[in-house]
C-alpha positions in Angstrom: -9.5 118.9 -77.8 -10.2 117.3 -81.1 -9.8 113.9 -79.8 -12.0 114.3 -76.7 -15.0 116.1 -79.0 -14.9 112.7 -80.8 -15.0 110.6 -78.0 -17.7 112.8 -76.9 -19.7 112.1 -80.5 -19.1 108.8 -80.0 -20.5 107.8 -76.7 -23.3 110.3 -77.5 -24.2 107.9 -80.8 -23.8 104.4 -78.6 -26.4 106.4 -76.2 -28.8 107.5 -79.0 -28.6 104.2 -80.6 -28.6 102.1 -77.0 -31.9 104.2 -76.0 -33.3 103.8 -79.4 -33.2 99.6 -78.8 -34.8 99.9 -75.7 -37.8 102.6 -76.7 -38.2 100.6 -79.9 -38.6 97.1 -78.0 -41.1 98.8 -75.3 -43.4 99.8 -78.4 -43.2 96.3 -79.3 -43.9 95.0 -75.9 -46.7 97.5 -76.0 -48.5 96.5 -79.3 -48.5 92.7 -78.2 -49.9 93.4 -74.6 -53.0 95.4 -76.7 -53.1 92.1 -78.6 -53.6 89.8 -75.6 -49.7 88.1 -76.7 -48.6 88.5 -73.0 -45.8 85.7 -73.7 -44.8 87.9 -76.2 -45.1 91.1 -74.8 -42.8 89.5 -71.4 -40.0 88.4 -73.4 -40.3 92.1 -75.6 -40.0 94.1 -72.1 -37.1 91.9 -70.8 -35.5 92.6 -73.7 -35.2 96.1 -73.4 -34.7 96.2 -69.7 -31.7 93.7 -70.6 -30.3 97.2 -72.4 -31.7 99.3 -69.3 -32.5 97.8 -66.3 -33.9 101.0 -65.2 -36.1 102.0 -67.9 -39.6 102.7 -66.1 -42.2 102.0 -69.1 -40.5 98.6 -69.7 -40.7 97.8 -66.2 -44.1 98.9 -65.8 -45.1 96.9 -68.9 -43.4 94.0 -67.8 -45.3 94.3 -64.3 -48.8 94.6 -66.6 -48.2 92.1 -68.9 -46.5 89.7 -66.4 -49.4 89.9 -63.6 -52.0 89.0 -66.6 -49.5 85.6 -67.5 -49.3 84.6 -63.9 -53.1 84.7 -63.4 -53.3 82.6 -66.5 -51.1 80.3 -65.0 -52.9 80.4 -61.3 -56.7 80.0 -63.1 -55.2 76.9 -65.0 -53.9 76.2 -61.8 -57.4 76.2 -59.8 -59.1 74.6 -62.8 -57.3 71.3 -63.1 -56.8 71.1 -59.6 -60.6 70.9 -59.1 -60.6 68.3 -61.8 -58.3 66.4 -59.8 -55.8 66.8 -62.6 -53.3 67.2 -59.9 -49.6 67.0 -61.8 -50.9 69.7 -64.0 -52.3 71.9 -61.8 -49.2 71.4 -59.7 -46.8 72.3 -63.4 -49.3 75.2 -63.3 -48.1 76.4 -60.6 -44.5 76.2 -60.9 -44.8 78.1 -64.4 -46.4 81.1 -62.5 -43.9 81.1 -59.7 -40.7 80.9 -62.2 -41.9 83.6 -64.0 -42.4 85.6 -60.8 -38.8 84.7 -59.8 -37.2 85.9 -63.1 -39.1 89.3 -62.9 -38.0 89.6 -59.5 -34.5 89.8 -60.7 -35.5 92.7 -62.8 -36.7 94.4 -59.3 -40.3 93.9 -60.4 -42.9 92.4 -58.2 -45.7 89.9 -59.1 -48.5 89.1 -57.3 -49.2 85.1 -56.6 -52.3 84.9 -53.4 -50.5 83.2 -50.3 -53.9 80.8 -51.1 -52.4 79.9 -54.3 -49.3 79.0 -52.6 -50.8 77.2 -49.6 -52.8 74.9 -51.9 -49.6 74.1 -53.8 -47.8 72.8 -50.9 -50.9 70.5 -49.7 -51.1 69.2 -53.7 -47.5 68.6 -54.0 -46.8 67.0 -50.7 -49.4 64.0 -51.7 -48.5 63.7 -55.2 -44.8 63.4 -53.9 -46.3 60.9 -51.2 -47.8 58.7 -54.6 -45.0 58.8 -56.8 -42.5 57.8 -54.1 -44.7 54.7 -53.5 -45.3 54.9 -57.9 -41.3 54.8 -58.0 -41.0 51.9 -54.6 -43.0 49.3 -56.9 -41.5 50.1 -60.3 -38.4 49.2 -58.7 -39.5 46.3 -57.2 -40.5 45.3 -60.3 -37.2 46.4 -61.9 -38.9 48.8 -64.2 -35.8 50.6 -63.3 -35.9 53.4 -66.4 -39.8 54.2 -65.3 -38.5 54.3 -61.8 -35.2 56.1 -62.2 -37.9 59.2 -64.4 -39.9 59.2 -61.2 -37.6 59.7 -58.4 -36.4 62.0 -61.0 -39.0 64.1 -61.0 -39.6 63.9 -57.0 -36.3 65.8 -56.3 -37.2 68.1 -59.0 -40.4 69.2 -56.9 -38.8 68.3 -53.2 -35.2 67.5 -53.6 -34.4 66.4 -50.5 -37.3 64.2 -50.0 -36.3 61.0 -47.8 -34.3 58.9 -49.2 -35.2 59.6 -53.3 -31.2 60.4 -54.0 -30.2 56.8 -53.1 -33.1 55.0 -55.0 -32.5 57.2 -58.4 -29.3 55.9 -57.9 -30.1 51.9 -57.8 -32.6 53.0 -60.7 -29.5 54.3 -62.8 -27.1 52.4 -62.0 -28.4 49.0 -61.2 -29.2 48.0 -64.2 -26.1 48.8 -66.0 -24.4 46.9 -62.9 -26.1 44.2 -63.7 -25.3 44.7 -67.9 -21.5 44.6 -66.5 -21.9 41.7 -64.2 -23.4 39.8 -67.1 -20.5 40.8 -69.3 -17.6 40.1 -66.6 -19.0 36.1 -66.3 -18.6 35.6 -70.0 -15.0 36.6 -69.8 -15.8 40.4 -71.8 -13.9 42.3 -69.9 -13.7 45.5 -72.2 -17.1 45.6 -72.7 -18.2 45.4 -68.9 -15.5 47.8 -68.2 -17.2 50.4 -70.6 -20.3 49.3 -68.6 -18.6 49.9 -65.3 -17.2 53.5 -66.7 -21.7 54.6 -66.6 -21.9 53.6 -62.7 -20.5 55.4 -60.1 -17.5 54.0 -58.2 -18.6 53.9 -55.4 -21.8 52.1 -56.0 -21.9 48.7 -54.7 -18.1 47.0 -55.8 -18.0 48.9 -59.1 -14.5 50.2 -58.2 -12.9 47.0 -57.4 -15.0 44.7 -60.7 -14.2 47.7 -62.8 -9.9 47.1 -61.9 -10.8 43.5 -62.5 -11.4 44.1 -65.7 -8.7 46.2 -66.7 -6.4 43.8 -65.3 -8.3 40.8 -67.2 -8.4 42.6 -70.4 -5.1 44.8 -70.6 -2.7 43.0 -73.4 0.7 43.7 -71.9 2.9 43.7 -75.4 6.8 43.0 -75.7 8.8 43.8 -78.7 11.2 40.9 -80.7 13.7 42.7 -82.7 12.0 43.5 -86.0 13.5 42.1 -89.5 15.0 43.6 -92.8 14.5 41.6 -95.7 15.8 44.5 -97.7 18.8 46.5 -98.5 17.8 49.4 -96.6 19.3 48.7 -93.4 17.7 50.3 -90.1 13.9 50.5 -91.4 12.9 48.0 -89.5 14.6 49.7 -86.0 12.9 53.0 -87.2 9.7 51.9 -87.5 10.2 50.0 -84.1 11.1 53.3 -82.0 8.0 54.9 -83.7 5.7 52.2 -83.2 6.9 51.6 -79.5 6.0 55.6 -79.2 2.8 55.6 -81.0 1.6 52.5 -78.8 2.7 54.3 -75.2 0.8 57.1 -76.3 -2.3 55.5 -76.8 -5.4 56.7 -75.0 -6.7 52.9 -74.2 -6.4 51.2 -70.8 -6.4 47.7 -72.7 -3.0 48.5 -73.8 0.5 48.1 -72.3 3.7 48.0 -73.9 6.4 47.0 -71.8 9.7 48.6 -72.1 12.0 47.8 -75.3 15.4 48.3 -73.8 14.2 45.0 -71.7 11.9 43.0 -73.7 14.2 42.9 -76.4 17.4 41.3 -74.7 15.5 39.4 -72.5 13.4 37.6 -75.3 16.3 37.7 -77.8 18.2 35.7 -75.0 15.1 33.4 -74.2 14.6 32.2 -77.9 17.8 31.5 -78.3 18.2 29.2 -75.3 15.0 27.5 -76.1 15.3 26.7 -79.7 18.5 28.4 -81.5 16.3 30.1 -83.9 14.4 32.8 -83.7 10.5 32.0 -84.5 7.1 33.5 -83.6 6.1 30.2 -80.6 9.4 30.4 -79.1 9.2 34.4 -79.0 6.1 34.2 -77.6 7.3 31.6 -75.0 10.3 33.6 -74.1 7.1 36.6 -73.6 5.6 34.5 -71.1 8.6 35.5 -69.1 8.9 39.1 -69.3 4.8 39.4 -68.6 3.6 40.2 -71.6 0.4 38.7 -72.9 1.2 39.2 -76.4 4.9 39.5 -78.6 4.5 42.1 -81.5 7.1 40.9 -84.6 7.7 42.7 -87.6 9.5 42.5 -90.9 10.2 44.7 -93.9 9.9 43.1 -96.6 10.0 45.4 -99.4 12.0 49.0 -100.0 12.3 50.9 -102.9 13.2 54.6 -104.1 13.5 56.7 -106.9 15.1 60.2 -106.9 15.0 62.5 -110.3 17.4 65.1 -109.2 17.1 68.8 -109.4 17.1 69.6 -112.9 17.0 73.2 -114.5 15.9 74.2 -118.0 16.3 77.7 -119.4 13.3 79.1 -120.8 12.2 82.1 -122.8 9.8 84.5 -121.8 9.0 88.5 -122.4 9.3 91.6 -119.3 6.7 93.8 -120.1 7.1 97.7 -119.2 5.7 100.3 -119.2 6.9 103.2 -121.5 5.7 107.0 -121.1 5.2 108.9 -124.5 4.1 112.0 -125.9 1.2 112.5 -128.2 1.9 116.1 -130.0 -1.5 116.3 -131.3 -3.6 116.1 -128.3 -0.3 117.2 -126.4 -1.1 115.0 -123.5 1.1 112.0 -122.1 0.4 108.4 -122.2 1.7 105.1 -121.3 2.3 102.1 -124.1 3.4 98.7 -123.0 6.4 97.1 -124.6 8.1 94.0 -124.4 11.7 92.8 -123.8 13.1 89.0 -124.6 14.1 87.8 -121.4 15.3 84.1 -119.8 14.6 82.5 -116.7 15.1 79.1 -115.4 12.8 76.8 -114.0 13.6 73.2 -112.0 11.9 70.0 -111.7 12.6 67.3 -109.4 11.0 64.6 -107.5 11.8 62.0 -104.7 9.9 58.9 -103.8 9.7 55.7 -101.5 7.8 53.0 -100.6 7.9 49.8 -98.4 5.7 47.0 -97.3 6.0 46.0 -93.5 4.6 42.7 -92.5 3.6 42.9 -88.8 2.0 40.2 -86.3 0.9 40.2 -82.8 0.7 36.8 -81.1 -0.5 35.9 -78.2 2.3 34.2 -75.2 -0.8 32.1 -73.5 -1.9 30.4 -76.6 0.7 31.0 -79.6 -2.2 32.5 -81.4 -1.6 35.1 -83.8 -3.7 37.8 -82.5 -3.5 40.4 -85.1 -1.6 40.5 -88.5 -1.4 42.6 -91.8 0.8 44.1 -94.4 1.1 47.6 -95.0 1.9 49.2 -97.7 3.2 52.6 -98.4 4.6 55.4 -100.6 5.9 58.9 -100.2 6.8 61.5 -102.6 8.0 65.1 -102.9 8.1 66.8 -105.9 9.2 70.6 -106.5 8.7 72.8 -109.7 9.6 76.1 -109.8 11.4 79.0 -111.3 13.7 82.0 -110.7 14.3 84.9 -113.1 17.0 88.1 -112.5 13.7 90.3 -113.1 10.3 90.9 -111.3 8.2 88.1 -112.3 5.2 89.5 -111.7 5.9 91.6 -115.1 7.4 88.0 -117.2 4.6 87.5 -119.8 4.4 84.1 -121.7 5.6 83.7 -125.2 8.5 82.5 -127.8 11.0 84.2 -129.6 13.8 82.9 -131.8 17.0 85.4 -131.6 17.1 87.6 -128.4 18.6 90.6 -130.1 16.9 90.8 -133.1 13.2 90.3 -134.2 11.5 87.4 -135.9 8.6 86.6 -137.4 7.7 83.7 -134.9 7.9 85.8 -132.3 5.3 86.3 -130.0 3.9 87.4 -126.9 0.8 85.4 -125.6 -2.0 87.5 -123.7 -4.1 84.1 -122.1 -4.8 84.8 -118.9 -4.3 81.3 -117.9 -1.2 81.0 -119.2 -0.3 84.5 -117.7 -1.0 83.0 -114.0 0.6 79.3 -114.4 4.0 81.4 -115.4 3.7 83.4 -112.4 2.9 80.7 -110.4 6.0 79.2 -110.8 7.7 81.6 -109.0 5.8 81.1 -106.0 6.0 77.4 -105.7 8.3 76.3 -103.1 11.9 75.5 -103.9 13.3 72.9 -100.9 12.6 69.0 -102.0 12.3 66.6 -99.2 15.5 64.6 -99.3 15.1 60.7 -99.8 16.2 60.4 -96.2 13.1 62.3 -94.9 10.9 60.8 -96.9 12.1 57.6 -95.1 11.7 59.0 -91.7 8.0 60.0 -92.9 7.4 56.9 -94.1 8.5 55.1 -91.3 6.5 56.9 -89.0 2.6 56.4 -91.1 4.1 52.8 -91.2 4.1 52.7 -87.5 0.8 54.8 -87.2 -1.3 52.7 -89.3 0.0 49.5 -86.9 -0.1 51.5 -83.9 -4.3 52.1 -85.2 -4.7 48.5 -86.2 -3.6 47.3 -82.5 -5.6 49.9 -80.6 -8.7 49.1 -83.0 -8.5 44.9 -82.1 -10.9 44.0 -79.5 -10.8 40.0 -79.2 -14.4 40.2 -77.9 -15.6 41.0 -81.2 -13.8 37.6 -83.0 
């Protein structure tokens, strides 16, 4: 019973509250109808009937107010259209009729003369008949962004009139066809393929010049088995999986890579039967024969690491608590803090690595080095931290000399700062990243920061 009395008070309030909204934005409406605001007042009264479509002085104001701004809109209507000012007058219009449309939708009727209407259509179908022949010569001229606004604004007013979707399209897209076309015959195939991305396909032979391009421009890239001039054998085949991953992944159409399991062998197998040694012409020869435009090498040339192993320190430290006394004078109880000498341990340790990965992309057609660069890289992982036998969120900072008996040295430090950085401690995670992890995460920015530099090269802009 008592549940459903509060559900009661509750949908009662959202009622009181909901009605409240809707009477208070009615007054409003009200005020800036006495005021002449009838924008104002519109946009007041379909507020509140937004809360209550059914709310009879909202609708009525909104009726009121609305008649006064469409005869606004008709009398600026009549006036420019006598002054031959005919785009106006016919923008005139079109502002009276949306605004009876939207009221309609709030089942309130506005009143616009059938004359009104009549002299609309007569005014619209010859400005429509001018700026069809306005749009005709701007495109014979190949004023095609002038052109492209005008048949633009024709299917705006009569969407369907003859054949305006077809020339807003040559007024679009011709131009940037023509951009493409420009960039296609001076060999810069990604940049007329972005060109060819803004035109429909099936405009003209966009679809087939825009495959050209792709095909033109795509580098296909084989992998030679990567080198280790260091002690730390299988970097280099790490950072090749990775990199071979990061490259497939690649959101660019310019860029293939061609499957390592093949490229490898076959390549490995090539250079050695053309030279007997492996170097970056005769790798990029033995390319030639896999289909790949371009033979990515790569050596690590530098490795180093550094552990400092988990090392634990005991340290001192005081556990307040709390004691409950008895004060016989005002015979009330009260609470005084004291301090115990306490030990805790706390750890330190840190793991690092870096390496420096040379890395060059040459291209099979000409034995030019495309692309080349050193990166260089370190990772670390340190941990320092603490564990106690107590709660640590009572461990106060401090010294003392001899745990079971007092000295004068000993103290108990209140600093606030202090306080937290003990405390701290003890939240501060405990698990350091082994020197093998570090590698793997190493490896893998070494082969993101390549995988970046090869998606970023665009041999139009050398």
């Amino acid at each position: 019973m008592n549940k459903l009395y509060f559900a009661f008070l509750l949908f009662l309030s959202f009622s009181i509250i909901s009605c409240n909204g809707v009477k208070s934005l009615t007054k409003k409406g009200d005020k800036a109808f006495e005021k002449s605001q009838f924008e104002k007042a519109v946009e007041l009264y379909f507020s509140a009937l937004e809360k209550d479509n059914e709310y009879s002085l909202a609708k009525t104001g909104l009726k009121n107010s609305g008649q006064r701004l469409v005869n606004n809109h008709l009398d600026q209507f009549f006036k420019t259209k006598n002054f031959g000012e005919n785009r106006k007058a016919i923008y005139h219009y079109r502002d009276a009729s949306r605004l009876s449309e939207r009221c309609s939708r709030m089942n309130v009727s506005l009143d616009i003369p059938t004359q009104y209407t009549s002299d609309y259509n007569i005014l619209t179908n010859k400005y429509v008949a001018d700026q069809y022949d306005k749009g005709m010569k701007l495109l014979q001229n190949e004023a095609f962004l002038e052109a492209e606004q005008t048949f633009k604004e024709i299917k705006l007013l009569k969407p369907n009139y003859k054949d305006v979707d077809d020339l807003e399209r040559v007024a679009e897209f011709e131009p940037k066809y023509r951009m493409a076309i420009s960039y296609l015959q001076n060999d810069k195939f990604r940049s007329a393929y972005a060109q060819f991305n803004k035109i429909a396909s099936n405009y003209k032979d966009t679809k087939d010049k825009k495959q050209l391009c792709l095909e033109a421009g795509m580098i296909t890239i084989g992998f030679v088995d990567f080198k280790n001039g260091t002690r730390n054998k299988g970097g280099e085949a790490a950072i090749s999986a990775y990199l071979f991953n990061e490259l497939a992944k690649l959101n660019n159409p310019f860029i293939k890579v061609i499957d390592r399991s093949l490229t490898s062998t076959i390549i490995d197998e090539q250079v050695l039967a053309l030279s007997g040694q492996t170097s970056e012409s005769t790798s990029a020869n033995a390319g030639q024969l896999i289909g790949a435009k371009a033979i990515l090498s790569g050596n690590l040339i530098t490795y180093s690491k550094k552990s400092d192993k988990l090392s634990e320190t005991i340290k001192k430290a005081w556990f307040e608590r709390l004691i409950k006394k008895y004060n016989e004078e005002t015979e009330k109880h009260f609470y005084e803090k004291e301090y115990d000498k306490v030990k805790y341990k706390e750890y330190y340790g840190m793991n690092q690595v870096s390496v420096g990965f040379q890395y060059q992309l040459t291209s099979t057609e000409t034995g030019e080095i495309l692309l080349n660069g050193i990166i260089k890289l370190n990772e670390s992982d340190m941990v320092n931290f603490a564990t106690a036998n107590v709660n640590y969120n009572k461990l106060m900072p401090g010294n003392w000399k001899w745990q079971n008996k007092a000295h004068e040295d000993d103290f108990v430090s209140s600093n606030i700062s202090e306080k937290r950085n003990l405390r701290n401690l003890f939240k501060n995670k405990k698990s350091l990243l082994t020197i093998d992890q570090l590698n793997d995460k190493i490896y893998k920015s070494t082969s993101s920061q390549i995988s970046g530099e090869i998606n970023n090269y665009n041999p139009e802009n050398e």
